[in-house]
C-alpha positions as YAML, in Angstrom:
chain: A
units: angstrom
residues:
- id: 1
  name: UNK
  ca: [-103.48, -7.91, 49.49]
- id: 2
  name: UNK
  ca: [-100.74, -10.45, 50.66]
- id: 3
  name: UNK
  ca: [-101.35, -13.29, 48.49]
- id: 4
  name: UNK
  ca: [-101.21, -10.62, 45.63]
- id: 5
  name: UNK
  ca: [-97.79, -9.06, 46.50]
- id: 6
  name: UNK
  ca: [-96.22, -11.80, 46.83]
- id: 7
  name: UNK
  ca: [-97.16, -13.61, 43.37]
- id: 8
  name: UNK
  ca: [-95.24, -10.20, 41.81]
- id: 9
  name: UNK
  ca: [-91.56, -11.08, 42.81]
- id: 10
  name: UNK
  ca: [-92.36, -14.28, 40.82]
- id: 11
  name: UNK
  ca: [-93.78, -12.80, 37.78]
- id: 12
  name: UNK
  ca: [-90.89, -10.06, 37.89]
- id: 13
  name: UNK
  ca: [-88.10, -12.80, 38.40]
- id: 14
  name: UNK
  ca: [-88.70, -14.08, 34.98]
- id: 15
  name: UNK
  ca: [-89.09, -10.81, 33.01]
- id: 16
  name: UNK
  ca: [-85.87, -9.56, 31.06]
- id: 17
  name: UNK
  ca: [-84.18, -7.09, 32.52]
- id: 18
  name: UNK
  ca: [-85.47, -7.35, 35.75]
- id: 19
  name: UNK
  ca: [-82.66, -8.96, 36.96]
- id: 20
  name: UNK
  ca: [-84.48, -12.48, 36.20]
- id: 21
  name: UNK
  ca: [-83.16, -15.42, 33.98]
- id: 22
  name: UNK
  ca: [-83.68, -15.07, 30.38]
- id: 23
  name: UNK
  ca: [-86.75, -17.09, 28.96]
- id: 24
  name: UNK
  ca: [-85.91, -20.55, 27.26]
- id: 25
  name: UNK
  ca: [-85.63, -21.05, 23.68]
- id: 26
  name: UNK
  ca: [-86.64, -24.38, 22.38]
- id: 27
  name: UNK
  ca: [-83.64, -24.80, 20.03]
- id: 28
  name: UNK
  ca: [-83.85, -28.26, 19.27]
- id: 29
  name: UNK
  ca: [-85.77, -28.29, 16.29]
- id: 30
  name: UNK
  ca: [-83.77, -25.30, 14.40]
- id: 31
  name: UNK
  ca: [-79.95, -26.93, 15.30]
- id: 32
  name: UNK
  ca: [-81.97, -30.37, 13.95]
- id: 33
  name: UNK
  ca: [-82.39, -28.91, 10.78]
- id: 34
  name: UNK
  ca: [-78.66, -27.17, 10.33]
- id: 35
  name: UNK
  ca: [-77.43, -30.04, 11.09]
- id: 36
  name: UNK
  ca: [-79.51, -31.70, 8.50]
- id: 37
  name: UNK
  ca: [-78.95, -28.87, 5.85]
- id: 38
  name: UNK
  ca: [-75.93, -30.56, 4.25]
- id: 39
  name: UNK
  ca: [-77.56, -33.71, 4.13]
- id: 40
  name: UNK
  ca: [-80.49, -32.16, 2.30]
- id: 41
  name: UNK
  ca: [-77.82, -30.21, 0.13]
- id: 42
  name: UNK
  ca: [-76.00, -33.58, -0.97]
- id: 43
  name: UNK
  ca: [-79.24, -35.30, -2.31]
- id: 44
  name: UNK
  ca: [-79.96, -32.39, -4.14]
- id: 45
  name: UNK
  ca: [-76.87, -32.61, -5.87]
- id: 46
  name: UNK
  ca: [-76.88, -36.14, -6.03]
- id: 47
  name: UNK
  ca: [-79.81, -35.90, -7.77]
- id: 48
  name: UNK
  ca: [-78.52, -33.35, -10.16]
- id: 49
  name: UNK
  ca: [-75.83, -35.56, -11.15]
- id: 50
  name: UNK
  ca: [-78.00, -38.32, -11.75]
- id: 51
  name: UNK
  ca: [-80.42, -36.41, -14.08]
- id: 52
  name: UNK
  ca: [-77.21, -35.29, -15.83]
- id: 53
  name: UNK
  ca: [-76.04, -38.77, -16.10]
- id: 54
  name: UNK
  ca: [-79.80, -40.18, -17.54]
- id: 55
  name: UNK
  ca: [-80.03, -37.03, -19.92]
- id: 56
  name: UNK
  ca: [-76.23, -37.61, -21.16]
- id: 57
  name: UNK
  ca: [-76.71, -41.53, -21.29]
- id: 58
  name: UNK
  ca: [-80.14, -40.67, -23.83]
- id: 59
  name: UNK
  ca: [-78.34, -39.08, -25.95]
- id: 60
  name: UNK
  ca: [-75.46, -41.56, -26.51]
- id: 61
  name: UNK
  ca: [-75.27, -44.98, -28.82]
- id: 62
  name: UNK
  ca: [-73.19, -47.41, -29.04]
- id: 63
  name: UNK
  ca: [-72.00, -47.16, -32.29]
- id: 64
  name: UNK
  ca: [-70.75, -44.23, -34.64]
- id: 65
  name: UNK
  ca: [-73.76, -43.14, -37.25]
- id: 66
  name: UNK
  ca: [-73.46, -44.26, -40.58]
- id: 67
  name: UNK
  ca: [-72.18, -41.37, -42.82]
- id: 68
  name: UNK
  ca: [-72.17, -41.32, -46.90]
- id: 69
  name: UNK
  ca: [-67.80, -41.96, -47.05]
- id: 70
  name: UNK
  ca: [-66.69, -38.98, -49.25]
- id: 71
  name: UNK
  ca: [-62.28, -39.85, -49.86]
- id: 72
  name: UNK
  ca: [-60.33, -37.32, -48.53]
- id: 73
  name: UNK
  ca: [-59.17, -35.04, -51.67]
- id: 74
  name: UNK
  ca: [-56.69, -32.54, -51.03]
- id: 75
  name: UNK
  ca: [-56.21, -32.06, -54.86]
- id: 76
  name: UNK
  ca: [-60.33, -31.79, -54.65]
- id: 77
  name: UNK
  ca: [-59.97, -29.33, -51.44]
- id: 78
  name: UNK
  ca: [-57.61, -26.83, -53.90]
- id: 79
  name: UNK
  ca: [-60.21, -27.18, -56.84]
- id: 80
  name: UNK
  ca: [-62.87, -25.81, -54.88]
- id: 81
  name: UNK
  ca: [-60.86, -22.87, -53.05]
- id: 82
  name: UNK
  ca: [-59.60, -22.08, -56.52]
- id: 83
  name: UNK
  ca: [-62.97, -21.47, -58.27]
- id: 84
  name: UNK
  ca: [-64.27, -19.56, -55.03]
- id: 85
  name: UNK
  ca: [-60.94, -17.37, -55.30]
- id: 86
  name: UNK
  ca: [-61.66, -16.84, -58.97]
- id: 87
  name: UNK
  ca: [-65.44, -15.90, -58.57]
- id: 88
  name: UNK
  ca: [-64.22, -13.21, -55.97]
- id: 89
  name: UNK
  ca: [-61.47, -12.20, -58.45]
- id: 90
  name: UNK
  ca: [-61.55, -11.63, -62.27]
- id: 91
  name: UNK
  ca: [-64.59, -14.21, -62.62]
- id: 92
  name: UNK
  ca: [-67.16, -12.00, -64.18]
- id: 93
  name: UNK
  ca: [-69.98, -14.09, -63.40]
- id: 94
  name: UNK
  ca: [-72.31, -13.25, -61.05]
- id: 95
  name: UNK
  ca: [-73.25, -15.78, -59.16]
- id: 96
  name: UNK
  ca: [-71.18, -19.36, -57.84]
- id: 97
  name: UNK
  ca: [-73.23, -22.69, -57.29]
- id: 98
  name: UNK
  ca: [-71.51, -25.12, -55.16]
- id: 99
  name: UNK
  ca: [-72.60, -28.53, -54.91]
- id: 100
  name: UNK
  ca: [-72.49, -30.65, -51.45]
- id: 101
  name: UNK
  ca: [-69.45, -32.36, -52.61]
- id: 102
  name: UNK
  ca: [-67.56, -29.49, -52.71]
- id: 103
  name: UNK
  ca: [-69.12, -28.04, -49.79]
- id: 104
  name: UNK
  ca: [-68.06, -31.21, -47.59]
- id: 105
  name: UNK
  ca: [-64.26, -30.63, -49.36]
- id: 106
  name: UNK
  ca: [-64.13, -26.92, -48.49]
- id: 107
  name: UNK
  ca: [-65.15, -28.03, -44.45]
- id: 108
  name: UNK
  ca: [-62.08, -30.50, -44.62]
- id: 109
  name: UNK
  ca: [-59.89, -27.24, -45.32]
- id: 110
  name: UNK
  ca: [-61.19, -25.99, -41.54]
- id: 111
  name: UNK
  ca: [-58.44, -26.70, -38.66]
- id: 112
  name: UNK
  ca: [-61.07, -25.41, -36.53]
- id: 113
  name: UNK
  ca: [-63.90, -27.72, -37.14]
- id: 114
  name: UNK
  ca: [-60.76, -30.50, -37.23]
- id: 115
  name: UNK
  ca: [-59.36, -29.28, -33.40]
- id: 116
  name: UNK
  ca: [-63.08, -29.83, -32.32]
- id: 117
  name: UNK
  ca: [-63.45, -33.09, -34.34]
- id: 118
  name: UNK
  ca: [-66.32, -31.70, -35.92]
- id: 119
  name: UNK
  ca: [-66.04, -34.28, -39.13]
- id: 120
  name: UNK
  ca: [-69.54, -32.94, -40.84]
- id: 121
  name: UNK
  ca: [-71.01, -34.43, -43.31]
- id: 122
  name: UNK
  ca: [-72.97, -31.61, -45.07]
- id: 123
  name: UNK
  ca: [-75.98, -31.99, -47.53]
- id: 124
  name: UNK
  ca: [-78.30, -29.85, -49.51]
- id: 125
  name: UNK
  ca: [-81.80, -30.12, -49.11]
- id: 126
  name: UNK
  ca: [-84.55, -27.84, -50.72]
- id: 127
  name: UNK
  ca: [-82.93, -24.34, -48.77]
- id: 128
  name: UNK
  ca: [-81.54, -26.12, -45.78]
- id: 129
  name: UNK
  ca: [-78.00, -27.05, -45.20]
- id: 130
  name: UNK
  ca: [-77.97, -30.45, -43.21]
- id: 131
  name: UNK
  ca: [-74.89, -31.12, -40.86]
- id: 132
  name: UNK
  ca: [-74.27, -34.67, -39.69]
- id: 133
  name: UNK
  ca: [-71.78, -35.98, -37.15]
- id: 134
  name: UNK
  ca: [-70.63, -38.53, -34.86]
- id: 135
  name: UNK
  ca: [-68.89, -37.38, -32.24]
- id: 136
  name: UNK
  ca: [-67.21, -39.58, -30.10]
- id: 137
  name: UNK
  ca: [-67.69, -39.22, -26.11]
- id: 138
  name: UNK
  ca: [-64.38, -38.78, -24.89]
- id: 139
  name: UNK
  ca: [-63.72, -35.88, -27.43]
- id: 140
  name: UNK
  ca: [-65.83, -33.83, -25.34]
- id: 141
  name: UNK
  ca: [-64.74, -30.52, -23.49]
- id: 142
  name: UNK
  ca: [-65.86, -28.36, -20.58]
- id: 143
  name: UNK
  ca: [-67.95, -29.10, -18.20]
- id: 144
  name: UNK
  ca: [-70.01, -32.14, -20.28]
- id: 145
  name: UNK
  ca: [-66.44, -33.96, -21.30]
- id: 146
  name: UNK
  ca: [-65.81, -33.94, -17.12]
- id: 147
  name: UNK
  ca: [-68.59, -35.49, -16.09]
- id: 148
  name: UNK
  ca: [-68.28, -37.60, -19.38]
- id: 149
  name: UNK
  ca: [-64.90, -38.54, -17.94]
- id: 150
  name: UNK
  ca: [-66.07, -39.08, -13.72]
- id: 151
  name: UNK
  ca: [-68.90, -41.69, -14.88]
- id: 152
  name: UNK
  ca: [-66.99, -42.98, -17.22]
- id: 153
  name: UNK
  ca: [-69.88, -42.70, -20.25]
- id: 154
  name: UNK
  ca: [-68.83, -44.08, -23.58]
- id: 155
  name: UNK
  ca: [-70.12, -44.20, -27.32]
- id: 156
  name: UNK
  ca: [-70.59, -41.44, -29.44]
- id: 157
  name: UNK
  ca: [-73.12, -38.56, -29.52]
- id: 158
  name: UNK
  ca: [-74.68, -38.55, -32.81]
- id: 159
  name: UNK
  ca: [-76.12, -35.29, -34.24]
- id: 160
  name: UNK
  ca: [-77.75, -33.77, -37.20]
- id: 161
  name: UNK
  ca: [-78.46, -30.21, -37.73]
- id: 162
  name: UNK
  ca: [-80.58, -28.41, -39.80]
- id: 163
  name: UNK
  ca: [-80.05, -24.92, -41.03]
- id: 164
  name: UNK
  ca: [-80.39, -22.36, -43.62]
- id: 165
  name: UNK
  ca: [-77.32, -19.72, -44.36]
- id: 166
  name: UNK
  ca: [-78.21, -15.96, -43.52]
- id: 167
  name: UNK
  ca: [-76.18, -12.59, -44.90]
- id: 168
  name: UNK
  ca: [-77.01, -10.34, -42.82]
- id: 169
  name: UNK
  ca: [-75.37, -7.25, -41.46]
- id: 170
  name: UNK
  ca: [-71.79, -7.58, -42.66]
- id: 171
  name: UNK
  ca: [-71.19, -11.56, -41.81]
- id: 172
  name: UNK
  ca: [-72.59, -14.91, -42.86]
- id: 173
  name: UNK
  ca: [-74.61, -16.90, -40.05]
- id: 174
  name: UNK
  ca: [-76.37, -20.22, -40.04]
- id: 175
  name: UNK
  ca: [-79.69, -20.40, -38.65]
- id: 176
  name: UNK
  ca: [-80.79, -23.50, -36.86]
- id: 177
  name: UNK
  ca: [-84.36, -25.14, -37.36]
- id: 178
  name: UNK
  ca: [-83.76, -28.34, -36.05]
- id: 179
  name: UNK
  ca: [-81.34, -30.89, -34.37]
- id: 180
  name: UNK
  ca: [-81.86, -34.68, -33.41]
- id: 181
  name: UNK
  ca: [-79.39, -36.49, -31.38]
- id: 182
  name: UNK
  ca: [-79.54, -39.90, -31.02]
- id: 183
  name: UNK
  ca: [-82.95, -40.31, -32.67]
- id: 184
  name: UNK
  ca: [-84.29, -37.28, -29.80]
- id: 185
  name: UNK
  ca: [-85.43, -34.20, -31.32]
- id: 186
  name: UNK
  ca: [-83.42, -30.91, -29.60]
- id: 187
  name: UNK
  ca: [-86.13, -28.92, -27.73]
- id: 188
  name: UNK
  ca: [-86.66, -25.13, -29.26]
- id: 189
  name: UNK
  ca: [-85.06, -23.59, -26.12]
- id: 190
  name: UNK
  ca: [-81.98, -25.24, -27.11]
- id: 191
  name: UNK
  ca: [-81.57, -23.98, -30.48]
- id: 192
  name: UNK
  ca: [-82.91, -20.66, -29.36]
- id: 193
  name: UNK
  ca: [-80.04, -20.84, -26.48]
- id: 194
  name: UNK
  ca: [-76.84, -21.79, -29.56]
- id: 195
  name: UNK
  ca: [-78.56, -19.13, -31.79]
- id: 196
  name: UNK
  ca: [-77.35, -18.44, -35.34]
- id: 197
  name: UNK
  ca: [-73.14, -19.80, -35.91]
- id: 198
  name: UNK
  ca: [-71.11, -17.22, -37.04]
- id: 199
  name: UNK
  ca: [-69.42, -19.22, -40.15]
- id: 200
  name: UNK
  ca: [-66.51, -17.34, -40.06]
- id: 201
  name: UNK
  ca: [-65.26, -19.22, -37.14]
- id: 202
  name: UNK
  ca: [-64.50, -22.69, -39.12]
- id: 203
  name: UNK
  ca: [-62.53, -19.83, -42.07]
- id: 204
  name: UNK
  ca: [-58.89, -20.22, -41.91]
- id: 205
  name: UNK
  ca: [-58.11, -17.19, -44.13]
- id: 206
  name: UNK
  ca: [-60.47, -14.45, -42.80]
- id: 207
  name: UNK
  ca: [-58.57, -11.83, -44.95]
- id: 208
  name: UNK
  ca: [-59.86, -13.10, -47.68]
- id: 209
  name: UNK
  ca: [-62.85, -13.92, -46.01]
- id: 210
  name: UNK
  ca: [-63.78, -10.60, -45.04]
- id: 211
  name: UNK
  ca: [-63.12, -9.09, -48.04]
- id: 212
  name: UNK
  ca: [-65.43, -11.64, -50.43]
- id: 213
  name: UNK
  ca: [-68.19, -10.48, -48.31]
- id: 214
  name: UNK
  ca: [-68.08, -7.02, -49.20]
- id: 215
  name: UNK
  ca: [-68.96, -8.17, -53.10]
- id: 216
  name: UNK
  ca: [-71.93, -10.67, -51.76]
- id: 217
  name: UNK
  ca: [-75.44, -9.45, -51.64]
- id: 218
  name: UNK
  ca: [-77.09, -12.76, -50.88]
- id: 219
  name: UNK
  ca: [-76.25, -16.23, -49.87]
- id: 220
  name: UNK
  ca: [-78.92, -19.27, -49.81]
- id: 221
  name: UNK
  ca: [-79.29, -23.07, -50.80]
- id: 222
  name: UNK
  ca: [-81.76, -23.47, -53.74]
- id: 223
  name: UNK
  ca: [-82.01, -26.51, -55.87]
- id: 224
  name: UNK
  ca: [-79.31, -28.45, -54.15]
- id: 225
  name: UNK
  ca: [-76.75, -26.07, -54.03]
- id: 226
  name: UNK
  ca: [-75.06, -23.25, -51.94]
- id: 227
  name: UNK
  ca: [-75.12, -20.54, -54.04]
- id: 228
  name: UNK
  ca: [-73.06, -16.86, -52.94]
- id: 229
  name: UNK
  ca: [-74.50, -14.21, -55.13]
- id: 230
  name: UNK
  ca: [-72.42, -10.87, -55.98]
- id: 231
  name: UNK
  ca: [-73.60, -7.27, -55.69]
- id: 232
  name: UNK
  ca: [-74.81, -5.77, -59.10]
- id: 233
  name: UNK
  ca: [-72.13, -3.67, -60.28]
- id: 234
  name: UNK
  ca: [-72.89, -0.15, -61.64]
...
């Protein structure tokens, strides 16, 4: 009976709220890893950066893609902007076919594609409108043109879109199928993530704009040319 009162005070001593010590924590191990936590958290963005850098360093060349030179016109630029405002005016045909020529002259007229130095070069092929470009590196913006800019990347980005014209619920969009830059086909996410271009975001006048719209029933490429079709009239 002695030896088994006397092993209690011992027991008791180290039970909480007994008036005993609190129990050790081994705390080594969890302080080891806080205090590796922003180690761990610099690799990881380290290695962000890097993938950045090889993904943004595929898609650049050295040199500027080759582009059919088409002169700048602006006496060719009026042409076309006069027979599209006389289709949409007293023109009582029905339907306008522009070739790729024009189409390329009628993108020179956009000051937003030229803020953006988005010099296309636009061709007709079967029903798909293909957009070229070379874009140089440092004409970048947002985020991309940054880290462009920190490691110092140069060359240009060279791109070519495919895409087929849509009117559809009031406003004319282009579709993207396809897109290569730098020889590397664009996965589908990434078309699926720009989805369609709302083309009345490179239109200076959008008056005018808006209102052609309201006489167009269809708009498509077919046989080498853009072609805007007008609503039958009753």
């Amino acid at each position: 009976m002695a030896n088994q009162s006397s092993s209690n005070p011992a027991r008791g001593a180290s039970t909480p709220g007994r008036g005993g010590d609190e129990p050790v924590i081994a705390k080594g191990p969890f302080f080891l890893f806080l205090m590796m936590m922003p180690i761990f958290i610099l690799i990881i963005a380290f290695m962000l950066v890097a993938m950045q850098y090889k993904q943004l360093h595929a898609f650049v060349a050295a040199k500027p893609m080759a582009l059919d030179a088409l002169p700048v016109s602006p006496q060719a630029e009026e042409k076309v902007r006069a027979r599209i405002r006389d289709f949409f005016g007293a023109a009582s045909a029905d339907t306008l076919a522009l070739s790729a020529e024009e189409i390329n002259h009628l993108s020179r007229t956009s000051k937003s594609l030229s803020d953006q130095h988005l010099d296309y070069h636009l061709d007709l092929v079967d029903t798909l409108l293909v957009a070229r470009n070379s874009l140089p590196v440092g004409s970048l913006r947002g985020g991309l043109g940054t880290m462009a800019g920190l490691l110092r990347v140069k060359g240009f980005l060279n791109s070519e879109m495919k895409g087929y014209p849509e009117l559809k619920e009031g406003k004319i969009t282009m579709i993207p199928v396809g897109a290569v830059m730098n020889g590397l086909p664009a996965p589908a996410s990434v078309l699926s993530q720009k989805g369609p271009i709302d083309v009345r975001e490179w239109v200076e006048d959008k008056d005018f704009y808006d209102k052609a719209l309201q006489d167009l029933s269809e708009v498509k490429v077919l046989r080498d040319h853009l072609l805007l079709i007008k609503k039958h009239r009753s």
